[in-house]
C-alpha positions in Angstrom: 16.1 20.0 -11.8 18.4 17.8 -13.9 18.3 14.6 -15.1 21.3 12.0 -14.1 22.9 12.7 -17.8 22.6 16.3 -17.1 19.8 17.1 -19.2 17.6 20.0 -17.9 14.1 18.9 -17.2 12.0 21.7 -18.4 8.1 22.4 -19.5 8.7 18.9 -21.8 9.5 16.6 -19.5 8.7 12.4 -19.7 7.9 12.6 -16.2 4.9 15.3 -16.0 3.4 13.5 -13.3 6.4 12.8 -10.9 8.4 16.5 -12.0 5.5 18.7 -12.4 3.0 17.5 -9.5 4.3 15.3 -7.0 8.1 16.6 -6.5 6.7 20.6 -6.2 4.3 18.8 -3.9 6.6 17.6 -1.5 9.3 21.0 -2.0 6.2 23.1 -0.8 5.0 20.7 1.8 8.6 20.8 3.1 8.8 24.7 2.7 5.1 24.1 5.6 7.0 22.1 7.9 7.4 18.4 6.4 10.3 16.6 6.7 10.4 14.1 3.4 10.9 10.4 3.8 11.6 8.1 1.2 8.8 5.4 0.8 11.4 2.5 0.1 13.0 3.6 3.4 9.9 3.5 5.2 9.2 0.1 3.8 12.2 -1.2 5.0 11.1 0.2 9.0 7.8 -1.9 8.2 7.1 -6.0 9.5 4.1 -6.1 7.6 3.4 -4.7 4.2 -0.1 -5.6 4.6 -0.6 -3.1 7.2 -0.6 0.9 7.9 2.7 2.0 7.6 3.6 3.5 10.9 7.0 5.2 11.7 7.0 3.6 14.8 11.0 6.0 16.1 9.2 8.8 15.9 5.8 7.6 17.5 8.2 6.5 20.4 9.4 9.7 20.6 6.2 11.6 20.9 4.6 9.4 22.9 7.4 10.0 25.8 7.4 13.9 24.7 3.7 14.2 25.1 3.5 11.9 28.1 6.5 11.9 30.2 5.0 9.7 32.9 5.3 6.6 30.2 9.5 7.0 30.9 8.4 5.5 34.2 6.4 2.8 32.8 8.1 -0.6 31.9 6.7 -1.5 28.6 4.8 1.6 28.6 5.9 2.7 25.3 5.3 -0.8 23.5 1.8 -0.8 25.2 0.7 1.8 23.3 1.8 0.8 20.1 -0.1 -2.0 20.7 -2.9 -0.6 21.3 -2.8 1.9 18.0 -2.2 -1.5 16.0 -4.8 -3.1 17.2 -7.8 -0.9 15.3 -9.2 -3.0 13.0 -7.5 -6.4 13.9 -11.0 -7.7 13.5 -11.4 -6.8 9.9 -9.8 -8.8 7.1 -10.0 -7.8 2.7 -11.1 -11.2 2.1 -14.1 -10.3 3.3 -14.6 -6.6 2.7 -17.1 -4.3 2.7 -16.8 -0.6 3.8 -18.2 -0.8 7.4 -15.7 -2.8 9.2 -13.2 -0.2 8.0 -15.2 2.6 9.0 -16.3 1.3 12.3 -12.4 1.1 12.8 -11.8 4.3 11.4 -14.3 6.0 13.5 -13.0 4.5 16.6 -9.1 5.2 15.8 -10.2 8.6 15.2 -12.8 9.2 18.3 -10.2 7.5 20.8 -6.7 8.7 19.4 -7.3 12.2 17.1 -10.6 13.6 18.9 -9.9 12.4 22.6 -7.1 10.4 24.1 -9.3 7.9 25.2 -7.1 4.9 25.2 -5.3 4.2 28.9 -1.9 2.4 30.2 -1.1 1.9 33.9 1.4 3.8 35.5 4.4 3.4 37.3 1.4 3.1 40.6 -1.0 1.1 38.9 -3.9 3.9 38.2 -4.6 4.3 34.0 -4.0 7.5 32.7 -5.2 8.7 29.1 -2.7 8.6 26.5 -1.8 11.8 24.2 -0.8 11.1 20.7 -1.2 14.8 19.3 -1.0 17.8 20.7 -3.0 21.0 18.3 -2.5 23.5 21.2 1.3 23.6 20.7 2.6 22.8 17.2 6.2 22.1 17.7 5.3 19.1 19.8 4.8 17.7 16.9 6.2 15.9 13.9 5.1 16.3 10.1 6.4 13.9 7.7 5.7 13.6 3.8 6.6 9.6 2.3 6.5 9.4 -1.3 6.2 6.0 -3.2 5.6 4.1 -0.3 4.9 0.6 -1.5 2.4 -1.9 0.5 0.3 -4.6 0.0 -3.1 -6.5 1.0 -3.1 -10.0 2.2 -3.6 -11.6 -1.1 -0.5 -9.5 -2.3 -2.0 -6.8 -4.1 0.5 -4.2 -4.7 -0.8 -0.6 -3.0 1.4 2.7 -3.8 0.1 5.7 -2.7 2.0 8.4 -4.1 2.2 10.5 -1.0 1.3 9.6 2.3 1.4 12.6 5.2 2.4 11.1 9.0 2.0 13.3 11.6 4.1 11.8 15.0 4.3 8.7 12.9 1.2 7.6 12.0 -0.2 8.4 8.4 -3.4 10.3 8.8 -3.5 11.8 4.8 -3.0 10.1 1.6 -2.5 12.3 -1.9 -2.6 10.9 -5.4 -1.0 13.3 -7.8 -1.9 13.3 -11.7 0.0 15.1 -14.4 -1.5 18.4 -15.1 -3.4 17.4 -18.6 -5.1 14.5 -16.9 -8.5 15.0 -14.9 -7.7 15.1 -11.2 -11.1 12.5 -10.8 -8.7 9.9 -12.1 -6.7 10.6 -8.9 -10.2 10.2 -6.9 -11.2 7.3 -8.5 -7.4 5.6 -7.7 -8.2 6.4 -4.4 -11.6 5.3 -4.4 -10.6 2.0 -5.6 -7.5 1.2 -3.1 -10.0 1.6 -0.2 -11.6 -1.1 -1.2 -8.9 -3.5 -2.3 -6.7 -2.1 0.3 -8.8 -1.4 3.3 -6.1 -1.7 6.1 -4.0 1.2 4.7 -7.0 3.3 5.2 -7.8 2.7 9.1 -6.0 5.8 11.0 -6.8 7.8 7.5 -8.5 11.0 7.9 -7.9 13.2 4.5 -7.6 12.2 1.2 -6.6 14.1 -1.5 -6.0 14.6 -5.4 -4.2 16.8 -7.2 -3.2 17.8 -10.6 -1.4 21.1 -9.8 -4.3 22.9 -11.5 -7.1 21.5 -9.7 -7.2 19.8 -6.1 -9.9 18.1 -4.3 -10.6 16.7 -0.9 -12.8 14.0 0.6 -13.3 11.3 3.2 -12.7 7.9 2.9 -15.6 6.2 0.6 -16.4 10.3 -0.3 -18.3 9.3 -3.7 -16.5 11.2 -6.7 -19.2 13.6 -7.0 -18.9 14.9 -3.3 -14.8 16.0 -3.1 -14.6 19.6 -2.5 -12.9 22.4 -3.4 -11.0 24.9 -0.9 -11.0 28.7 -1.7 -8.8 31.0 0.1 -10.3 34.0 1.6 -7.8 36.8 1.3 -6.5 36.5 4.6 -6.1 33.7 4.0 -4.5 34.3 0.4 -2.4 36.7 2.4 -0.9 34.4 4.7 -0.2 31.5 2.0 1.8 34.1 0.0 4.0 35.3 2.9 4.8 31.8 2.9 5.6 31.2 -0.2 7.4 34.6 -0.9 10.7 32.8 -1.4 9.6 31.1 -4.1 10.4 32.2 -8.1 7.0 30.3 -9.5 3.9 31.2 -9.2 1.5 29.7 -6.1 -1.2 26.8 -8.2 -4.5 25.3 -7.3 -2.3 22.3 -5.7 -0.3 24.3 -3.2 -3.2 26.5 -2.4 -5.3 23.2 -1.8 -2.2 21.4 0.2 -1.2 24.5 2.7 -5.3 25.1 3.0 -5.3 21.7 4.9 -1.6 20.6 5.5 -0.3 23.9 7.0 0.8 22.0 10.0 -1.5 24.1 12.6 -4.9 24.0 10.2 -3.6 20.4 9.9 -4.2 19.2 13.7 -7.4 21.7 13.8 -8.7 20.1 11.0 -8.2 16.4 12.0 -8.9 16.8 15.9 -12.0 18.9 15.2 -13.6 19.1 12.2 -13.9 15.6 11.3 -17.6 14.0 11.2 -19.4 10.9 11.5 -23.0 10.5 11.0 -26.0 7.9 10.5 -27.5 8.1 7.4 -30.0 5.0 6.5 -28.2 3.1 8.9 -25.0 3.5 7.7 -22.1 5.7 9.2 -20.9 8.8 6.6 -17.6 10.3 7.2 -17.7 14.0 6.5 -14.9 16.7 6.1 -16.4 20.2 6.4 -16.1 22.7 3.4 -14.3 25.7 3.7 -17.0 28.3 4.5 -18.1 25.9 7.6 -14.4 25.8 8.6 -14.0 29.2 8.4 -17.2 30.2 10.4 -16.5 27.6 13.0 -13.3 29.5 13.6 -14.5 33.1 13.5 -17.3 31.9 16.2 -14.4 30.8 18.5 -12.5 33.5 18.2 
């Protein structure tokens, strides 16, 4: 890579962060099936800053793909965007605390990820379910990767992610990258910290990760520090992620082991349409991703 005098940006650049995490981030996640979006191009798409970014072309897109009946249906397309935007209308920062944002979060995810539970009328007037996603047939549908989106809360907090994954246009992953010699809990903490100042940007959320391209970790939203998790490959597993990556001239790290593990486009819909958890505890509702050795011997039963 090159700087604009020229310069070659080696082991010593000023930018460890941006050239050494979050660039080989997106290059991999590309090489998985990504297509990259530039966040300041995705802010321009955007009415509100204040709320979830959503790249609302290619939601229209899939929303006809996956349902072709909506074609039919005047307004049916805008319908349903309504009906995604309205999660968590009822919930405001002013006044935060984490359950409003994950009793929205729980019902975005039971009513649009898990199950298409949310209806429009069609062309004769009976409701039929709506399909956002489809994890039987991966090509139906679309993976993008937004870096240095920049949003806001209503009191004009600046929030910037430094990647945000969309899948058919609606950002279901959030990463923070650190430079390799800082401690990836910094990137937790970040994140920790922007769901509560930023609690809109987190309502369709269902991973969030940070990295430091030697270590990588995984949680929920409101995950305590303490409870991210690591992912270790199997060697099938290991197998599969270097047939992948066997057109590459650097070695595999933690981060892309950690970023194909859940982000693999496939193991991304399983993950998020199936292995996503919400339980009581004292009262209050827990989100809960699974680690790997309950992933894996979920999947082994099935098969």
């Amino acid at each position: 890579m090159e700087t604009a005098a020229g310069d070659q940006i080696g082991t010593f650049s000023n930018q460890p962060e941006l050239d050494g995490v979050e660039r080989p981030a997106i290059r991999w996640l590309e090489a998985l099936g990504y297509t990259h979006l530039p966040g300041s191009e995705v802010g321009q798409q955007q009415e509100h800053r204040h709320l979830p970014p959503l790249l609302t072309d290619i939601l229209r897109d899939r929303l006809l793909h996956l349902n072709p009946w909506l074609a039919d249906v005047s307004g049916g397309v805008e319908t349903a965007l309504r009906e995604v935007r309205q999660f968590g209308a009822g919930f405001a920062s002013a006044a935060f605390s984490s359950e409003p944002l994950m009793t929205a979060n729980e019902a975005f995810w039971q009513n649009v990820v898990h199950q298409g539970n949310l209806q429009v009328k069609d062309e004769q007037g009976r409701l039929r379910s709506l399909r956002f996603f489809n994890p039987d047939k991966v090509s139906d549908n679309r993976f993008h990767v937004v870096d240095q989106y920049v949003g806001s809360n209503s009191e004009g907090d600046l929030f910037r992610p430094d990647l945000l994954l969309f899948v058919n246009g609606i950002p279901l992953a959030v990463i923070e990258c650190k430079a390799s010699h800082v401690k990836v809990s910094q990137g937790i903490r970040q994140l920790l910290a922007y769901q509560n100042s930023h609690p809109r940007h987190f309502l369709y959320n269902q991973v969030c990760v940070a990295i430091n391209r030697n270590e990588a970790l995984y949680g929920a939203i409101f995950t305590p520090e303490a409870f991210y998790l690591r992912y270790r490959l199997e060697p099938a597993e290991e197998a599969s992620l270097v047939e992948k990556a066997a057109l590459r001239s650097d070695a595999l790290t933690e981060q892309d082991r950690l970023l194909w593990a859940l982000f693999e486009p496939s193991r991304f819909l399983q993950l998020v349409t199936h292995f996503v958890l919400f339980e009581l505890d004292d009262g209050r509702t827990i989100k809960k991703l699974p680690r790997y050795q309950q992933w894996r011997a979920v999947c082994k039963t099935l098969t």
